[in-house]
C-alpha positions as CSV (number, residue, x, y, z in Angstrom):
1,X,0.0,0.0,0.0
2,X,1.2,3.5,-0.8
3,X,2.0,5.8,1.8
4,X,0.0,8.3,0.1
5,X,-3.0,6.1,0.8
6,X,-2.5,5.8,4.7
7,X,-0.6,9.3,5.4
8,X,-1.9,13.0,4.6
9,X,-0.1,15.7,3.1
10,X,1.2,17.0,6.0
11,X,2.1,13.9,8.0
12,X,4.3,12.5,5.0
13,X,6.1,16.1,5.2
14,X,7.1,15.4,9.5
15,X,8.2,11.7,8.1
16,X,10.1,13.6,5.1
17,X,11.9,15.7,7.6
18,X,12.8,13.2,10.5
19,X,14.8,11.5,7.4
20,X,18.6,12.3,8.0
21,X,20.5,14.2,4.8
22,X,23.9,12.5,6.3
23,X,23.3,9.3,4.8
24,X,22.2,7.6,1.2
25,X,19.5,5.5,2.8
26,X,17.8,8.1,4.6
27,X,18.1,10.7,2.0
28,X,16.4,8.2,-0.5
29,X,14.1,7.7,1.7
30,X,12.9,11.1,1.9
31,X,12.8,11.4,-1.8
32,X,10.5,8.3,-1.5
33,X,8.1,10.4,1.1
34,X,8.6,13.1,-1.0
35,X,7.4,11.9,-4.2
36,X,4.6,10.5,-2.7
37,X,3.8,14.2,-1.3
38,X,4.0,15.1,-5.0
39,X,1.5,12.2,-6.4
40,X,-0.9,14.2,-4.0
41,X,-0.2,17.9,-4.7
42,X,-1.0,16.7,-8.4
43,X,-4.0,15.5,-7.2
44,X,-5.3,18.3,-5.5
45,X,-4.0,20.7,-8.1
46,X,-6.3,18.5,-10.4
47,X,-9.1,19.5,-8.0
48,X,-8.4,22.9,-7.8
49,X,-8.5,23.3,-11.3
50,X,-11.7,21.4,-12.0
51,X,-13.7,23.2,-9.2
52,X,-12.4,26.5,-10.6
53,X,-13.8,25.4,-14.2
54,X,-16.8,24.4,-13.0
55,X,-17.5,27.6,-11.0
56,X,-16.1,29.7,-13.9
57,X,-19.0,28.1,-16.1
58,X,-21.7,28.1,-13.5
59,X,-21.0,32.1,-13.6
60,X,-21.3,32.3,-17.2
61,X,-24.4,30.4,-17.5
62,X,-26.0,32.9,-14.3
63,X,-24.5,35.6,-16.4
64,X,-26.2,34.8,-19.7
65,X,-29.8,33.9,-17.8
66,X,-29.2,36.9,-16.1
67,X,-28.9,39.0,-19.2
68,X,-31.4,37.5,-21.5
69,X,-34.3,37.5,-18.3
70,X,-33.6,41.6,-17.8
71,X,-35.5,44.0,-19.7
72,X,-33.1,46.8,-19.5
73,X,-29.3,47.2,-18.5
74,X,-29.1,43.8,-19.3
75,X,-24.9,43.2,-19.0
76,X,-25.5,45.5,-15.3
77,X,-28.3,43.1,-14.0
78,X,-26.4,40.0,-15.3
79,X,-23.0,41.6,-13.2
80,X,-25.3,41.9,-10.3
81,X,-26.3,38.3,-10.9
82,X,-23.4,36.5,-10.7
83,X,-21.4,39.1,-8.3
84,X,-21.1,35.7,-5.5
85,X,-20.3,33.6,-7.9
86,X,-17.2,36.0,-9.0
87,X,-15.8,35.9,-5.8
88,X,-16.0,32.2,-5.3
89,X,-14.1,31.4,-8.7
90,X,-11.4,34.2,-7.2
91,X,-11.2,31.9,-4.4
92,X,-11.1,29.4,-6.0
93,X,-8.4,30.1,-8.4
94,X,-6.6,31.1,-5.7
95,X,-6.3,27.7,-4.7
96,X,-5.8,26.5,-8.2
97,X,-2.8,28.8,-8.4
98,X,-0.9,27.6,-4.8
99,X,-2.0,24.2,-5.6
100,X,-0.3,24.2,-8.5
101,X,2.9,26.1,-7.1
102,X,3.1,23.8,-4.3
103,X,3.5,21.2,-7.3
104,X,6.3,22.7,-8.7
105,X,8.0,23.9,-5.7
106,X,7.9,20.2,-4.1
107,X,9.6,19.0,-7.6
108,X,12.1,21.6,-7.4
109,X,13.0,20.2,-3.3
110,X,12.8,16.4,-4.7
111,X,15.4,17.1,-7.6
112,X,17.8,19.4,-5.4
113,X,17.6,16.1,-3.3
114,X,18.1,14.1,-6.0
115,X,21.5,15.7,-6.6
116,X,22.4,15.8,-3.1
117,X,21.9,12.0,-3.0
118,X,24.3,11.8,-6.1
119,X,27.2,14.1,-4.6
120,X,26.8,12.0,-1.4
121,X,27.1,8.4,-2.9
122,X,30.0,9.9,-4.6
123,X,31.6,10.4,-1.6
124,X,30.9,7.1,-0.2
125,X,32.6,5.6,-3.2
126,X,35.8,8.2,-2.7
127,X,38.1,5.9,-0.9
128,X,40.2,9.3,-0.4
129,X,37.1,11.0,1.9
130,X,37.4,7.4,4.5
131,X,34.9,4.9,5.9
132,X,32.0,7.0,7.4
């Protein structure tokens, strides 16, 4: 079973950072933890963008019934119409938006440790750094 299955967002992040960056094992282990973070920031960036989408075209549907039920200053009425919905979808697209950064800054973390990992097992392999 994954641990993205058993563990939430924030609880694979304390497991991340108990994992030691003085050793290959437990560095590869947080890149494990970390990955798995990733498979569910994707996830809820997929969330945040479909809820956006679907509020974005809930307001233009209000907007249009808005517009074509008004008898005069139709586009005002139809803006008055849909003025909740507007700041829902802001909110929403908010979330969309750090969502989606939290994506990309998590990949950025996993490949900086990803490198870190490499430099390290180098060292291992030095016979010239010792035994550790």
């Amino acid at each position: 079973m994954a641990l993205q299955e058993q563990y939430s967002i924030g609880q694979l992040y304390r497991l991340a950072d108990q994992c030691s960056h003085d050793y290959p094992v437990t560095l590869a282990k947080k890149i494990e933890i970390l990955t798995e973070v990733q498979v569910l920031l994707g996830r809820k960036a997929a969330e945040a963008v479909r809820e956006y989408k679907r509020t974005y075209a809930q307001r233009k549907r209000h907007y249009a019934e808005a517009y074509l039920a008004a008898t005069k200053d139709k586009a005002q009425h139809a803006e008055l119409a849909v003025t909740d919905l507007r700041m829902q979808e802001a909110d929403l697209e908010a979330d969309k938006v750090r969502w989606s950064h939290a994506f990309e800054s998590n990949g950025e973390v996993i490949n900086s440790l990803k490198y870190s990992l490499k430099v390290l097992l180098a060292e291992y392999q030095n016979p010239a750094n010792g035994v550790r």
